[in-house]
RODO-2510 file (C-alpha; in nm, 4 decimals, decimal comma):
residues 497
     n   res          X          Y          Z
     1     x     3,9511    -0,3098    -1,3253
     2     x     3,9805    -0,6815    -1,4890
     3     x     3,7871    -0,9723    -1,4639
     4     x     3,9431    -1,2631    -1,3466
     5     x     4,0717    -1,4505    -1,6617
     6     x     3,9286    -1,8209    -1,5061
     7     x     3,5516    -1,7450    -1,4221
     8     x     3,4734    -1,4442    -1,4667
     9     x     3,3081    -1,4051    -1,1751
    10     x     3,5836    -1,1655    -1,0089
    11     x     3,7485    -0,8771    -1,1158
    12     x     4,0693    -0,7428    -0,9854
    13     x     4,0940    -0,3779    -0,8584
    14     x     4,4441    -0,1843    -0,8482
    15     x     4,4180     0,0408    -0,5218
    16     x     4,6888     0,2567    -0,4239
    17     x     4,8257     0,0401    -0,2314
    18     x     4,6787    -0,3239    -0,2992
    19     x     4,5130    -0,5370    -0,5790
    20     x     4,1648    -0,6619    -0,4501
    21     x     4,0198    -0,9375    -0,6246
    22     x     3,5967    -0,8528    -0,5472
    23     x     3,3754    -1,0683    -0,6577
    24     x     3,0455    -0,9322    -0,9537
    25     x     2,8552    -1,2199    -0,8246
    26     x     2,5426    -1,2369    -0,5630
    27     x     2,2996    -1,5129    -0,6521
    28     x     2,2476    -1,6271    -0,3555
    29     x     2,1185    -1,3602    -0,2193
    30     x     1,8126    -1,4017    -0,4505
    31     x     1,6021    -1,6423    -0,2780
    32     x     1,2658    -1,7316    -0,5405
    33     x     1,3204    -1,7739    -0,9146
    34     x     1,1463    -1,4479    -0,9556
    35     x     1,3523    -1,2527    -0,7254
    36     x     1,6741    -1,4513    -0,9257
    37     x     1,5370    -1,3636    -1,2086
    38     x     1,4274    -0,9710    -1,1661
    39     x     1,8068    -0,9397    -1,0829
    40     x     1,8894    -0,9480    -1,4707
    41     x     2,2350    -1,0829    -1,4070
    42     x     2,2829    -1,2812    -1,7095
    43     x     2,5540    -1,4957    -1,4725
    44     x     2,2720    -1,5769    -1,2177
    45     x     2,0070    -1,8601    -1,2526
    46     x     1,7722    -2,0737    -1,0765
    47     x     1,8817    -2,4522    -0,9951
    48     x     1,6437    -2,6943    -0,9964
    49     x     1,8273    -2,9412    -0,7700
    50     x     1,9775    -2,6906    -0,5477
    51     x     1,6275    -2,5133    -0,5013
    52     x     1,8620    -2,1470    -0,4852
    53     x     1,9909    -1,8890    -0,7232
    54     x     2,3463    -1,9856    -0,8411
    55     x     2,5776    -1,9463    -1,1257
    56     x     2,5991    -2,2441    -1,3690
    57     x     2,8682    -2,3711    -1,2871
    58     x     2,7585    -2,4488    -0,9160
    59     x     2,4520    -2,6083    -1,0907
    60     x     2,5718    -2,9308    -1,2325
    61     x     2,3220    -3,2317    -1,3362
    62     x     2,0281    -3,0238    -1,3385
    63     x     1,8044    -2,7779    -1,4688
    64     x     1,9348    -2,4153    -1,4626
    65     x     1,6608    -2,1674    -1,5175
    66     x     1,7426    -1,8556    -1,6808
    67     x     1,7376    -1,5125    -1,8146
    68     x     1,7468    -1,5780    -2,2549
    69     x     2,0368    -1,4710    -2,3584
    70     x     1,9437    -1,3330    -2,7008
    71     x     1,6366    -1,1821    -2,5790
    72     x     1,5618    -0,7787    -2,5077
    73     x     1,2246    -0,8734    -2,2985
    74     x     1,2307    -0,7422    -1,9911
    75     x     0,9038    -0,8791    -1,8541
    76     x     0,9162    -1,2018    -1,7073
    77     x     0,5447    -1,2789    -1,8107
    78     x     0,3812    -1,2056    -2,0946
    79     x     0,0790    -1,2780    -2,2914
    80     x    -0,1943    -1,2308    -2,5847
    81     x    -0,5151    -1,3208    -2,6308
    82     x    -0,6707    -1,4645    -2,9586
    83     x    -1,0213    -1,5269    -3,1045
    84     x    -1,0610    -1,8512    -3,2699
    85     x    -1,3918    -1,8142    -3,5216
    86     x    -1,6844    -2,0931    -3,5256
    87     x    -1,4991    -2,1646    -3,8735
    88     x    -1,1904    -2,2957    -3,7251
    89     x    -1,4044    -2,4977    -3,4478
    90     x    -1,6391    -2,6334    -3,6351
    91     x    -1,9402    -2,4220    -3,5725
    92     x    -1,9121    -2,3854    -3,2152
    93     x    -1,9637    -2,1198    -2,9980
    94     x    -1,6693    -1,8817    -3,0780
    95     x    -1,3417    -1,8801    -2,8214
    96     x    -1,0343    -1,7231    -2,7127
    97     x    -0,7025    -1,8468    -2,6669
    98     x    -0,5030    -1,6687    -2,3874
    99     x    -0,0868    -1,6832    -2,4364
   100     x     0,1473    -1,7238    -2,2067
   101     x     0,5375    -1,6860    -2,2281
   102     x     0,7920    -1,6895    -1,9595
   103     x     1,1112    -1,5299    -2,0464
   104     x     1,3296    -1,7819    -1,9163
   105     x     1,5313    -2,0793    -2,0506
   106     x     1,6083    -2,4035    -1,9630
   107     x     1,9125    -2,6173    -1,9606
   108     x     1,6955    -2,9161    -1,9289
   109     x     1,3009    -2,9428    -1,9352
   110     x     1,1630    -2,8513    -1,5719
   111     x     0,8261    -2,9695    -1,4124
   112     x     0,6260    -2,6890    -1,5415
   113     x     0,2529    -2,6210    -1,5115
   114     x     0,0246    -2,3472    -1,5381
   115     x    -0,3860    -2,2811    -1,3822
   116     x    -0,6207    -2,0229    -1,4907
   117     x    -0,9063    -1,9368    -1,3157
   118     x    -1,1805    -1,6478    -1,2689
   119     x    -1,2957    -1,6204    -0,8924
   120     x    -1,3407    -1,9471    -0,7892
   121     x    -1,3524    -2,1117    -1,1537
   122     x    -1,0982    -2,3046    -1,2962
   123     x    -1,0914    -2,0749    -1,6289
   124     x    -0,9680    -2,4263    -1,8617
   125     x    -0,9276    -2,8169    -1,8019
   126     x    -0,8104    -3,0749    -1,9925
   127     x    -0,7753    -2,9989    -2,3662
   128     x    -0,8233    -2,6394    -2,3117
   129     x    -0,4660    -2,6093    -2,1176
   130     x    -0,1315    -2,6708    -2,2577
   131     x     0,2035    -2,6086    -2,0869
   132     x     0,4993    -2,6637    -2,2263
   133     x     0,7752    -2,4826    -2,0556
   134     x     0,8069    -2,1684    -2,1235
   135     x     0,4439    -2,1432    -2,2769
   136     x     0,0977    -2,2481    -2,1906
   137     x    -0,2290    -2,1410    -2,3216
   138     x    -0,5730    -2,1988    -2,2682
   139     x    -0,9242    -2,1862    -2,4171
   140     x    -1,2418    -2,0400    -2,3239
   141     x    -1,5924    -1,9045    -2,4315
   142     x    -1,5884    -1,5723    -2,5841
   143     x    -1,8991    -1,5133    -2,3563
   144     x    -1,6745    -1,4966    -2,0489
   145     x    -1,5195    -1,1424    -2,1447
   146     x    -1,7946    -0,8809    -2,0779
   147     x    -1,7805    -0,5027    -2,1375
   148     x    -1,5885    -0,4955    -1,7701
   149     x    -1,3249    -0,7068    -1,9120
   150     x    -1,1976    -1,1005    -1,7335
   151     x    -1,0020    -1,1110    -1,4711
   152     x    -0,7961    -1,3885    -1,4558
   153     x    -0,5381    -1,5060    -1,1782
   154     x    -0,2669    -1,7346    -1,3589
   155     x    -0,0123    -1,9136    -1,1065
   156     x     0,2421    -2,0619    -1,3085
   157     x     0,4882    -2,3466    -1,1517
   158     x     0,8119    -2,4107    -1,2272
   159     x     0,8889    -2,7148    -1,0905
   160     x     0,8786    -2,6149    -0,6749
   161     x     0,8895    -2,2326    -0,7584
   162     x     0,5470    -2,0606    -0,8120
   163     x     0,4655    -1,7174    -1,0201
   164     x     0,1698    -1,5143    -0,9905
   165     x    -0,0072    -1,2457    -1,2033
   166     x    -0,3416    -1,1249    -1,2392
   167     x    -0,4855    -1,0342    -1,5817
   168     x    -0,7684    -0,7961    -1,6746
   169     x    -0,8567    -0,9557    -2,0685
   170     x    -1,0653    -0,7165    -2,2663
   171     x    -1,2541    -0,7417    -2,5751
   172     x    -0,9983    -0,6239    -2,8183
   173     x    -1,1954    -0,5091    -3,0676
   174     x    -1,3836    -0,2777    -2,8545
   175     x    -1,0522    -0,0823    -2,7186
   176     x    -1,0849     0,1500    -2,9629
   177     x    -1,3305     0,2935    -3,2522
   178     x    -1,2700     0,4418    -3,5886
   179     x    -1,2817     0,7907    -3,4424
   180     x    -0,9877     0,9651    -3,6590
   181     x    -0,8346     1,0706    -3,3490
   182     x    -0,6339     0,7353    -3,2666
   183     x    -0,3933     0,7819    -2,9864
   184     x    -0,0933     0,6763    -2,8323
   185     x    -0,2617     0,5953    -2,5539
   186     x    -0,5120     0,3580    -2,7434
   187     x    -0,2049     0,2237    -2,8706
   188     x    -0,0877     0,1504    -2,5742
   189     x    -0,3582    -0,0155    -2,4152
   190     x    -0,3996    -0,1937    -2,6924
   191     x    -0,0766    -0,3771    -2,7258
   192     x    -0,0524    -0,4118    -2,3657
   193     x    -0,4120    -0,6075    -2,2804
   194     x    -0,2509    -0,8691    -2,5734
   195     x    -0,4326    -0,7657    -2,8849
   196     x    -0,2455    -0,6536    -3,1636
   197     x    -0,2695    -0,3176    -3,3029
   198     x    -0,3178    -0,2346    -3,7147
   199     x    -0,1296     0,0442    -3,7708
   200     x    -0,3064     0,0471    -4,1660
   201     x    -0,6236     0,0397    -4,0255
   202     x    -0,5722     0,2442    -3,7119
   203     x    -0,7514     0,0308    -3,4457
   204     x    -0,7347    -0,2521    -3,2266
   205     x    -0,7769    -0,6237    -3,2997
   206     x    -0,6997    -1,0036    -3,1470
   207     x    -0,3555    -1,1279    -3,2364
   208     x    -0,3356    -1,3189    -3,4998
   209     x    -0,1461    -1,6244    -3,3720
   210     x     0,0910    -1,7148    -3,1028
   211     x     0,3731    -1,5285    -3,2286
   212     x     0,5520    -1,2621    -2,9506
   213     x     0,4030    -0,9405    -2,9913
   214     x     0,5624    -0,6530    -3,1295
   215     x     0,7262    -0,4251    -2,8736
   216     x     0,5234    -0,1138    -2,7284
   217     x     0,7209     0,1393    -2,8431
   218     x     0,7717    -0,0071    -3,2188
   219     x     0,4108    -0,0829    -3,2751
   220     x     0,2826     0,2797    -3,1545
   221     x     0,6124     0,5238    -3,1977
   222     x     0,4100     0,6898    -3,5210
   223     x     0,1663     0,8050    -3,2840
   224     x     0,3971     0,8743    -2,9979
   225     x     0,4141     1,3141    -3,1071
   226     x     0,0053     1,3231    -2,9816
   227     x     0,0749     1,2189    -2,6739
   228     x     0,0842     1,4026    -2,3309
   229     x     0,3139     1,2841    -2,0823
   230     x     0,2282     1,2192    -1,7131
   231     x     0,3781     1,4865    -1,4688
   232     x     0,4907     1,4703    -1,1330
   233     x     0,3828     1,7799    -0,9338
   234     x     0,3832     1,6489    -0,5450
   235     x     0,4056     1,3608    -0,3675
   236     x     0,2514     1,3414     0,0294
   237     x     0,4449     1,3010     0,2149
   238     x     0,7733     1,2963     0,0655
   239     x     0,9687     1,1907     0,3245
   240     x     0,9281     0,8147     0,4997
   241     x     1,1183     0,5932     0,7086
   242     x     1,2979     0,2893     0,5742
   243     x     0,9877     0,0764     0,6505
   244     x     0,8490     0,2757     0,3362
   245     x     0,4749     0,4414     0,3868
   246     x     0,1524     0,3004     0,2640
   247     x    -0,0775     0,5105     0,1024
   248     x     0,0823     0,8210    -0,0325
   249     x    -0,0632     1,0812    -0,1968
   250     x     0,0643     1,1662    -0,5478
   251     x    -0,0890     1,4851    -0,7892
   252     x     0,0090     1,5643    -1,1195
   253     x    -0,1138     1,5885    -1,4905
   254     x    -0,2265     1,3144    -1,7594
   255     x    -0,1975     1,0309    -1,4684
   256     x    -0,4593     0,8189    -1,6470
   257     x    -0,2443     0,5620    -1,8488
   258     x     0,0522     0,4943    -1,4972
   259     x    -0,0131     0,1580    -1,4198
   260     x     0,3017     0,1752    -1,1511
   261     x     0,5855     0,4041    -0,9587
   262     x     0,9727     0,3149    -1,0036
   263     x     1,2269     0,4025    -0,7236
   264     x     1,5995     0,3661    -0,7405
   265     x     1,8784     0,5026    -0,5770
   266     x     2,2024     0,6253    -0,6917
   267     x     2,3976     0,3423    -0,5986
   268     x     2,1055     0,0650    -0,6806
   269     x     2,1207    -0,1735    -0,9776
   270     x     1,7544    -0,2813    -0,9751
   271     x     1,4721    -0,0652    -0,9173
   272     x     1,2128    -0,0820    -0,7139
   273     x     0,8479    -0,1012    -0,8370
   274     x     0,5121    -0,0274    -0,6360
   275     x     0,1356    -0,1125    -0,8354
   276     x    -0,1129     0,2104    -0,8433
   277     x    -0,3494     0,1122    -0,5957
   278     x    -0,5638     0,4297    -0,6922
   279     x    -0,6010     0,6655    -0,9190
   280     x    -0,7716     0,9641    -1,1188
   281     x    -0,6707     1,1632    -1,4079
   282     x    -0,4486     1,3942    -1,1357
   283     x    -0,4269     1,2078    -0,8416
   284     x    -0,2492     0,8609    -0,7598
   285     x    -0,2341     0,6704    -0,4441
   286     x     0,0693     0,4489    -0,3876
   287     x     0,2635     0,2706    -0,1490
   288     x     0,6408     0,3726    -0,0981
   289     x     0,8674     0,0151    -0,0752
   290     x     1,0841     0,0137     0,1976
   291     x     1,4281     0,0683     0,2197
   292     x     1,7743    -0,0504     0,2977
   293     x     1,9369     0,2940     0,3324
   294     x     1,8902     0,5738     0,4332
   295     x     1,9075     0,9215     0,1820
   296     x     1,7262     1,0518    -0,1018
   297     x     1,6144     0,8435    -0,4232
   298     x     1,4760     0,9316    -0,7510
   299     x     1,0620     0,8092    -0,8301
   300     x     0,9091     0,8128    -1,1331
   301     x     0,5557     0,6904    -1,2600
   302     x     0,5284     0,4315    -1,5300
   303     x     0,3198     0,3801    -1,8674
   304     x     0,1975     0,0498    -2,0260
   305     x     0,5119     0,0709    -2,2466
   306     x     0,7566     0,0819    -1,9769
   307     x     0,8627     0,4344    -1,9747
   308     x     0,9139     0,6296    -1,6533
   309     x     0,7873     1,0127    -1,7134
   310     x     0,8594     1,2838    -1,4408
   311     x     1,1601     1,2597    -1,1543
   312     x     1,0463     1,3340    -0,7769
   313     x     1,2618     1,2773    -0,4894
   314     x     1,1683     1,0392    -0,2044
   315     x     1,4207     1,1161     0,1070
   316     x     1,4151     0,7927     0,3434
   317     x     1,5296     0,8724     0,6870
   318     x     1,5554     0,6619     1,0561
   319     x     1,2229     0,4842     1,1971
   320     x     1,0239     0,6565     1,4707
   321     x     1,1335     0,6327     1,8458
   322     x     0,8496     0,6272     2,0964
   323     x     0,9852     0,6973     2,4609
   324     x     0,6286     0,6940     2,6061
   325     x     0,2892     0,8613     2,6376
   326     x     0,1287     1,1312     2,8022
   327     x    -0,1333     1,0579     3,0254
   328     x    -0,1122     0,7086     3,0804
   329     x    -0,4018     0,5896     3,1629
   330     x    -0,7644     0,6226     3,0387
   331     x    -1,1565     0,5919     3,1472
   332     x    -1,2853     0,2471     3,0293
   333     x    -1,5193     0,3944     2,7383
   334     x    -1,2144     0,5111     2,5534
   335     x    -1,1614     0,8560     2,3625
   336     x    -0,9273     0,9955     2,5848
   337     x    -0,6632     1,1885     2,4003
   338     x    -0,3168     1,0313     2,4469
   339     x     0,0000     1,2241     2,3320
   340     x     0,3216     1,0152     2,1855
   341     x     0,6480     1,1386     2,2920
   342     x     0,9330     1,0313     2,0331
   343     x     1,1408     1,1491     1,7044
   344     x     1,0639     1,1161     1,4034
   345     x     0,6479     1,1043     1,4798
   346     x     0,5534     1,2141     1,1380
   347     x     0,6610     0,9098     0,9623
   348     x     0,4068     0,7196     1,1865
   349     x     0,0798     0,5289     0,9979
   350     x    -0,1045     0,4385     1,2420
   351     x    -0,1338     0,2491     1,6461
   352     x    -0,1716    -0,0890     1,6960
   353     x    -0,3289    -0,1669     2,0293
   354     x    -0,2466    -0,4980     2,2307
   355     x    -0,3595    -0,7286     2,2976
   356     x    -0,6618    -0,6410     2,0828
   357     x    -0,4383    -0,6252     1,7912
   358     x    -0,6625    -0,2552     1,6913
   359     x    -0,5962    -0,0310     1,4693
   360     x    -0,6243     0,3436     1,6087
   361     x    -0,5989     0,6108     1,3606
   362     x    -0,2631     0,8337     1,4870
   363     x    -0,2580     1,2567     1,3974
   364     x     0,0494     1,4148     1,3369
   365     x     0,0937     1,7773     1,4710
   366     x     0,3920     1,9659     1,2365
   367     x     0,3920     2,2540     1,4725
   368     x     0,5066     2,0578     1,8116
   369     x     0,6516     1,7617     1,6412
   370     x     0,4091     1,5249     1,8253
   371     x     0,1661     1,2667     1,7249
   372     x    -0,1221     1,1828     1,9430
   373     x    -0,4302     0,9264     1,9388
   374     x    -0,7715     0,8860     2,0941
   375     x    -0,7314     0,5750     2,3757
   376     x    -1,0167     0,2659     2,2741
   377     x    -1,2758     0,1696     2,4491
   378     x    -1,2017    -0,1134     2,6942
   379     x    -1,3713    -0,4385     2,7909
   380     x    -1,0632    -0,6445     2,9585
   381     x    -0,8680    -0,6323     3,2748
   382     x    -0,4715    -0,5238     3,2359
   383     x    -0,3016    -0,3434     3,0963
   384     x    -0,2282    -0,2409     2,7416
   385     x     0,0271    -0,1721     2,5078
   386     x     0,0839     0,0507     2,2162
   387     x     0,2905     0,0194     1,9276
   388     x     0,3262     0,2320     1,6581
   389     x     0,2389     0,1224     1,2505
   390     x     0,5364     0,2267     1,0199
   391     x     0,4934     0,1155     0,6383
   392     x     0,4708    -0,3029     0,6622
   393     x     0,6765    -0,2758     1,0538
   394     x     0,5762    -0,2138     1,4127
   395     x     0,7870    -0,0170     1,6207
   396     x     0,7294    -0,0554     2,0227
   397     x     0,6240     0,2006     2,2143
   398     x     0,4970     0,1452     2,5637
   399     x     0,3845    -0,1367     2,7496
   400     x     0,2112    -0,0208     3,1070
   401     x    -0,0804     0,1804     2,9684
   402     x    -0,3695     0,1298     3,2100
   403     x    -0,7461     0,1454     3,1865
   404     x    -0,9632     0,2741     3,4929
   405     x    -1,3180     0,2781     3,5587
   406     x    -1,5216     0,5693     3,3956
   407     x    -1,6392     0,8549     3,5730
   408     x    -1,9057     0,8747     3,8302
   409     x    -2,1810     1,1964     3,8886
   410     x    -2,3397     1,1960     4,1663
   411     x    -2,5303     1,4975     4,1413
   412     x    -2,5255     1,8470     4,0616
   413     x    -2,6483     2,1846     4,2042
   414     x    -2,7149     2,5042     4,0886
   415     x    -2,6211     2,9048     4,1930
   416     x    -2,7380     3,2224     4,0595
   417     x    -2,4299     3,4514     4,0582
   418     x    -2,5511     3,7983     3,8199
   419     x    -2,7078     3,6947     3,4932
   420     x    -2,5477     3,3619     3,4917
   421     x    -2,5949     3,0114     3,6518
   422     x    -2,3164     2,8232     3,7848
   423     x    -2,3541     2,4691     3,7664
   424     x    -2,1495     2,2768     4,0493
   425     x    -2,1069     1,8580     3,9450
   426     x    -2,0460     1,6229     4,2432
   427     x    -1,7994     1,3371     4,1123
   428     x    -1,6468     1,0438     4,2972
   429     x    -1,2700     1,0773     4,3378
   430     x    -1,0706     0,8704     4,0904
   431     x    -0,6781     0,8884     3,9509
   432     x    -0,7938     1,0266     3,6309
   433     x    -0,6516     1,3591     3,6752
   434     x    -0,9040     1,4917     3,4277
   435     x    -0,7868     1,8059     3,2484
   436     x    -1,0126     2,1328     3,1590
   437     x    -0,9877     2,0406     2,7494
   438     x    -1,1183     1,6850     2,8368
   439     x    -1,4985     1,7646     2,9562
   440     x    -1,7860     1,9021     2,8050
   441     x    -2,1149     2,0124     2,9997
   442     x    -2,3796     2,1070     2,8131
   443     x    -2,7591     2,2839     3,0100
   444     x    -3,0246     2,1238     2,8492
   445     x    -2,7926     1,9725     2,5713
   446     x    -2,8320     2,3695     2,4276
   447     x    -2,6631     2,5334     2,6637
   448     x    -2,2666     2,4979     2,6625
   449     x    -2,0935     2,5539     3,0464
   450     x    -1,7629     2,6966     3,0424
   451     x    -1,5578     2,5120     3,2860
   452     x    -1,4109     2,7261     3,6081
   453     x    -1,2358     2,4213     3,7473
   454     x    -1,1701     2,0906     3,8210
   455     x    -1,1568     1,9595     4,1841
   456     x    -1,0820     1,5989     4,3337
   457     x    -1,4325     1,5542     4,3698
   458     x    -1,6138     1,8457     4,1788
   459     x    -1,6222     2,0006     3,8526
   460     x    -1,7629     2,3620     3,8183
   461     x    -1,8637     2,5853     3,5250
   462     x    -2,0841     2,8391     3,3808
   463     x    -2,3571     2,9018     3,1939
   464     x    -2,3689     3,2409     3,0842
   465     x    -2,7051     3,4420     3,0854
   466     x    -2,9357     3,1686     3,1890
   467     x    -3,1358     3,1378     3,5037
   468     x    -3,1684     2,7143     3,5559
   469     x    -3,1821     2,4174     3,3789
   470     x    -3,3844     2,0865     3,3990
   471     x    -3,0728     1,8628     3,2786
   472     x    -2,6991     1,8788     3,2283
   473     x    -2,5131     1,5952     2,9916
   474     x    -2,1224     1,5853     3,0740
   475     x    -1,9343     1,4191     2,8105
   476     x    -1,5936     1,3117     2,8633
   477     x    -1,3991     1,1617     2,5041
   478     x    -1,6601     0,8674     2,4255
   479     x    -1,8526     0,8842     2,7655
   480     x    -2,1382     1,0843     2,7978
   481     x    -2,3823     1,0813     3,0953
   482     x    -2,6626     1,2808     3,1179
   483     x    -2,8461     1,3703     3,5243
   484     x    -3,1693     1,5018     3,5857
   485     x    -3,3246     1,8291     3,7360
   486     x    -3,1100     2,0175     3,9423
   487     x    -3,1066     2,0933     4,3110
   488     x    -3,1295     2,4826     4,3594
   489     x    -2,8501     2,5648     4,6510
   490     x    -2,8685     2,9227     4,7259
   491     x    -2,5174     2,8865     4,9106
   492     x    -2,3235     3,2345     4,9033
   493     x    -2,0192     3,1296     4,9101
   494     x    -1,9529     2,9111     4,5513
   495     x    -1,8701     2,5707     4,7145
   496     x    -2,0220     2,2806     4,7244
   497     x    -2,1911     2,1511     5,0539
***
């Protein structure tokens, strides 16, 4: 392979039985400054005029935001925190100074702003902020930072492109003691909240400063042999559509300091990243990113200082296919139990019902291969439709699900047959088709009846060992009625008159 001698941006492949000329470059296929930026192609940037990821050439007479040259940060935002004495302010109350660096350049000086704020607070006004591109900072009370740390939401513009991050800010100083056991992980924590770590004195402190901190793994490599890497033991469920899955399960060891998963493929040049959205010292919960392909990709879990630890295998396969439910219909009061018919059932999250826009919690049975769902209750006219939750999609499933009117008792009866008491229910006919696993009678609410059978316009069952009851309650999914005292029939032959 060559690159094209002219611009670089092509090289020329000798096939067998053909030269190709390919081209290396994709900006446009970046559509946000971040998203042109996280690509890390030093020949891609972000023009101003243009308002789209381009090379420079194709940006002429205008800014051209991009990835520094010269510079090994990876992070497009960083930032430190400082504590300015009453000294240096003239005896007032003492403050910190909150940095923040973009690692970008410009080849001209773009709009560029930058807001703080806590809640609904604007964090710093007026003197407090300054913003000048690729750095801003800003000023507040000391008193703001309590033992639960700041959180802070910074949105920083870039002329019509907008970046987001939100910051926990700690007290520096109380990060760590002067227990002799220092560790990485202190370290760690230490550099990343912004504070700068004393490797004389062992312990965390505020920067000193504005200057860039030192890098993670410089500043805390001494202590780096103490440390206890996080392991991956499982991940549930390993295996997801391409829509991803939210809300996976993942166990191993020493998970405390993982701030985030990585996923990449074989054939991907940029990785995908996913925030812990839970966590304990052996469990993590994540969402899995979706997919363009199909196949098996390597996740890892990653520290404060950027290092991945541990190598699972994600396998993403084809999105469910519903081809309809089973029955499909239900009672108005809901709870029926409503089997999905379809591949691929286990990848599914959740059903969304229409036009109601619920969310019905789905169960996944790995013996059949089926996923089923308990029908809602009903208050409209119509019908419904289903469709089925996969990662951040929908997948459609059917449309012609119908909703009749609940049950109606009219009365029941009773028989003595041996020691036990058969219990025979008068119902009006409906097109329920109600199955034997779908009612409950209870005697009494004590006694359970074991259902015989189910007629058009009867249900009969048994109570074993009893000699009458007052009341029976008949519950079918969410609707329960409950009839009075019975009528004694003393009719021989077990039907109903």
């Amino acid at each position: 392979m060559h690159f094209d001698p002219v611009d670089f941006k092509h090289i020329y492949i000798a096939l067998r039985k053909q030269l190709r000329r390919v081209t290396v470059v994709q900006c446009a296929k970046y559509s946000t400054l971040k998203d042109c930026r996280s690509a890390l192609d030093p020949l891609c940037g972000w023009c101003v005029k243009t308002q789209r990821c381009s090379t420079h050439d194709e940006c002429l007479n205008s800014s051209w935001v991009s990835i520094p040259k010269d510079s090994l940060q990876t992070e497009l935002l960083s930032f430190q925190v400082a504590q300015k004495s009453s000294t240096e302010l003239f005896h007032s109350p003492p403050q910190i100074t909150l940095h923040l660096a973009l690692s970008l350049e410009s080849t001209e000086n773009p709009a560029f702003s930058c807001v703080f704020s806590s809640g609904s607070v604007n964090l710093c006004n007026g003197s407090a902020l300054t913003a000048v591109f690729p750095k801003c900072s800003c000023n507040f009370s000391d008193q703001l930072i309590n033992t639960k740390g700041l959180k802070v939401s910074t949105t920083v513009t870039v002329e019509d492109q907008k970046i987001t991050k939100n910051l926990t800010l700690t007290n520096c100083s109380s990060i760590t003691d002067n227990s002799p056991n220092v560790s990485y992980t202190q370290c760690v924590q230490c550099i990343s909240s912004g504070c700068h770590w004393s490797s004389s004195s062992q312990r965390c402190d505020w920067t000193q400063g504005s200057e860039p901190q030192l890098n993670i793994q410089d500043a805390c490599k001494d202590l780096l042999s103490e440390y206890k890497e996080p392991e991956i033991l499982s991940l549930e469920p390993h295996k997801v559509s391409f829509h991803g899955r939210n809300s996976v399960l993942l166990r191993g060891r020493n998970l405390d300091s993982v701030t985030k998963i990585r996923i990449q493929g074989d054939l991907d040049c940029i990785a995908k990243e996913s925030p812990v959205l839970n966590r304990s010292s052996d469990t993590l919960v994540v969402n899995i990113p979706p997919s363009e392909t199909k196949g098996k990709v390597k996740m890892c879990v990653v520290t404060p200082d950027n290092r991945c630890h541990g190598n699972s295998i994600i396998t993403y396969s084809s999105q469910p296919r519903c081809t309809g439910v089973q029955p499909r219909n239900s009672w108005r009061s809901g709870g029926r139990k409503i089997h999905v018919q379809g591949t691929n059932m286990e990848y599914v999250e959740s059903v969304i019902a229409q036009p109601s826009n619920k969310v019905l919690e789905s169960l996944y049975d790995a013996s059949s291969g089926g996923m089923w769902f308990y029908s809602p209750r009903y208050e409209g006219s119509g019908q419904l439709s289903f469709s089925l939750n996969v990662g951040n999609s929908t997948v459609d499933c059917v449309h012609d699900f119908s909703y009749k009117p609940d049950p109606v008792f009219t009365e029941f009866t009773t028989l003595q047959v041996a020691n036990d008491l058969q219990v025979n229910i008068q119902k009006k006919a409906d097109m329920l088709n109600l199955s034997m696993s779908e009612v409950n009678v209870m005697g009494d609410q004590i006694y359970q009846c074991v259902l015989e059978r189910i007629e058009f316009n009867a249900i009969i069952c048994i109570i074993k060992g009893q000699s009458g009851v007052d009341s029976i309650t008949i519950t079918i999914g969410s609707y329960a009625v409950m009839m009075g005292r019975a009528k004694f029939c003393l009719n021989p032959h077990n039907t109903l008159g």
